[in-house]
N, C-alpha and C positions, 0 to 999 in steps of 0.2 A: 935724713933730709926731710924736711918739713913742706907736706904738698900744700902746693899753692894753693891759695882761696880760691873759690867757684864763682863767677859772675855768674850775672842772668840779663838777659837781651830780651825785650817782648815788640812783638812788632806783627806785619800783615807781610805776606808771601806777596810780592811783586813779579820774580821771576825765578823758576826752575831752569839752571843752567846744564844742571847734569844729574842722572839719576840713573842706579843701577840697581835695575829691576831684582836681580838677584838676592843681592845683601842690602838692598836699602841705602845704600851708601849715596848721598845728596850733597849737590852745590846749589844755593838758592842766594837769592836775593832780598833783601827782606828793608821794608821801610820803617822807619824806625823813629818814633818823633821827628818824621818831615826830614830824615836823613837817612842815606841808603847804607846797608852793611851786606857784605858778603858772607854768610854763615855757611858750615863743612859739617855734617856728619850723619849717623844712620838714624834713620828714620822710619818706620813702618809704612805709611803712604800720607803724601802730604798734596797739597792744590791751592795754585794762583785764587790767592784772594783768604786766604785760613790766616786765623790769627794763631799766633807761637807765643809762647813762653818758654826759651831757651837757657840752659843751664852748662856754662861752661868756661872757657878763657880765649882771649883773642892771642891770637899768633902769624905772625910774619911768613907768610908762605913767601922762597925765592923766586918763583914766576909770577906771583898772581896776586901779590903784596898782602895786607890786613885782613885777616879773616877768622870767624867768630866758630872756634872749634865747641862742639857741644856732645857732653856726655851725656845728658837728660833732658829731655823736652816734655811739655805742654802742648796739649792741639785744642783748639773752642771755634765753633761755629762762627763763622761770618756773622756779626751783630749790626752791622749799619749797611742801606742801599747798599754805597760803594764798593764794601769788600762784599756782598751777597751777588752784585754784578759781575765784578770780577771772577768770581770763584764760577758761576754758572756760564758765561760767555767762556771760562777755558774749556767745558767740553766733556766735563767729570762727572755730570749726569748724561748719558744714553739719552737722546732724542731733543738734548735742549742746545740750540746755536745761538749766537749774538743776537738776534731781530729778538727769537722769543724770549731770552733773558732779560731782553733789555723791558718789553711788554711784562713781564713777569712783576719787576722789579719796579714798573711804573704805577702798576694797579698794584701791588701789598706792601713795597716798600721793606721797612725793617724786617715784617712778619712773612715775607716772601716763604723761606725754609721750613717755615714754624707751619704756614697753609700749606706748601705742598708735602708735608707730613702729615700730618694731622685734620687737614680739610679737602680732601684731591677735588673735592665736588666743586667747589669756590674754583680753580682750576680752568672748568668750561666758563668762564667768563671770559675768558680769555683767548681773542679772535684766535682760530687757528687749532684750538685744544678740544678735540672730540671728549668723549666721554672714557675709551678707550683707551685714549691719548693719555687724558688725565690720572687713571688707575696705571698706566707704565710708569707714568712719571714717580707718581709712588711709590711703586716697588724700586725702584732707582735708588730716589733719595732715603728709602729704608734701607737697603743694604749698603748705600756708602754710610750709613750713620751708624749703622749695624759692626762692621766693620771697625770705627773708631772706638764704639763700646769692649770688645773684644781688646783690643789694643790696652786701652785705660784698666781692664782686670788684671790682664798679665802685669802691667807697671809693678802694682803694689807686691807683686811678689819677686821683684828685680830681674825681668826676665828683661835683658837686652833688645834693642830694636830689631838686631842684626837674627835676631833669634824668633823675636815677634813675626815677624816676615817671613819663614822657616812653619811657623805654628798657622796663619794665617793662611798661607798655601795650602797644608793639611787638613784643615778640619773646615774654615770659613766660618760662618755665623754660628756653627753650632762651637765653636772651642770651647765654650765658659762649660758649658754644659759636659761636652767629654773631657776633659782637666777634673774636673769636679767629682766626674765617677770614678776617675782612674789620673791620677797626677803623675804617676811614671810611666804614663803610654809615652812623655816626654823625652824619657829615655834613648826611645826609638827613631822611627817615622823620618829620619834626616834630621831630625832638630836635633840631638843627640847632647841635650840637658845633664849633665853627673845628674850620679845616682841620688847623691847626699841633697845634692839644692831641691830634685823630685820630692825626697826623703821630708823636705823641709815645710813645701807645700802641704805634702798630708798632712803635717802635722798642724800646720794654718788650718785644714780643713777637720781636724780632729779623727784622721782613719787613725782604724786600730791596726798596734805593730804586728798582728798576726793578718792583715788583710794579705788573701791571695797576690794580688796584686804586685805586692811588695815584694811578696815570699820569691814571687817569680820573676822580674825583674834585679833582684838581688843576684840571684843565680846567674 
């Protein structure tokens, strides 16, 4: 039988209808050239206002009508005010609510993300933001970005969302880094990867077929 073609859907997160923490498993809402779609599937972590690039086919759910099932996804930073507003007024940074989003969003505008990464100090311009303030805000929006990095290395080696979220739990900011020393610690830990797909990654990373590593995980 000959599998169906793969659409792709790109659009801005509107609304998180359901999410399960566990396995990633997501019902979202998504705008879409000024038209709304319902999309289904796992995800690693996603937030009101992030733009998607979805990979997948629409199907007729019996309760819940048309909806956009996706095997592979795309995540990119909120690039205009609007979705930068959005994305910060839901709550996804530690210490930032709707008043300061929206002051965030009014003094840098598209570059909002980009200063409180990369500038916290520009920050205290901003009524209400100590200097203090400003250095939390930072470590926030680096570890949520941090996060998506980790996510975007597992892709390229086809590690499942459902499974990213499994690895994410374990390791956090440092994954790239312990993957990298040892690719069948994946074996273990709950994520519980086959041997062969681990087996696969070393060998993307070029370890040698005698590395301990392997020897003993093999076993």
């Amino acid at each position: 039988m000959q599998k169906k073609e793969l659409l792709e859907l790109c659009g801005s997160v509107e609304e998180i209808i359901y999410r399960n923490q566990n396995n990633g498993y997501t019902v979202m809402t998504m705008l879409c050239d000024g038209a709304s779609a319902t999309a289904v599937g796992s995800m690693a972590d996603v937030n009101i206002g992030e733009e998607l690039k979805l990979i997948g086919n629409w199907k007729v759910h019996s309760g819940y009508g048309e909806q956009f099932a996706f095997e592979y996804y795309e995540q990119f930073v909120p690039s205009t005010a609007e979705s930068i507003l959005k994305y910060l007024s839901s709550g996804v940074i530690k210490g930032i609510g709707r008043a300061t989003a929206k002051r965030l969003v009014e003094a840098f505008g598209d570059k909002t993300l980009e200063i409180m990464q990369n500038e916290p100090s520009r920050l205290e311009e901003i009524r209400g933001i100590s200097h203090d303030k400003a250095l939390k805000l930072n470590s926030e929006i680096r570890k949520a970005f941090g996060m998506r990095e980790v996510m975007l290395y597992l892709e390229k080696y086809h590690i499942s969302a459902e499974e990213s979220v499994r690895i994410w739990k374990s390791f956090g900011d440092d994954a790239v880094n312990i993957i990298e020393e040892n690719p069948y610690i994946l074996c273990g830990n709950n994520i519980n990867v086959a041997f062969e797909r681990a087996d696969s990654i070393a060998a993307a990373l070029e370890k040698p077929c005698d590395d301990k590593c392997r020897i003993r995980a093999g076993i």
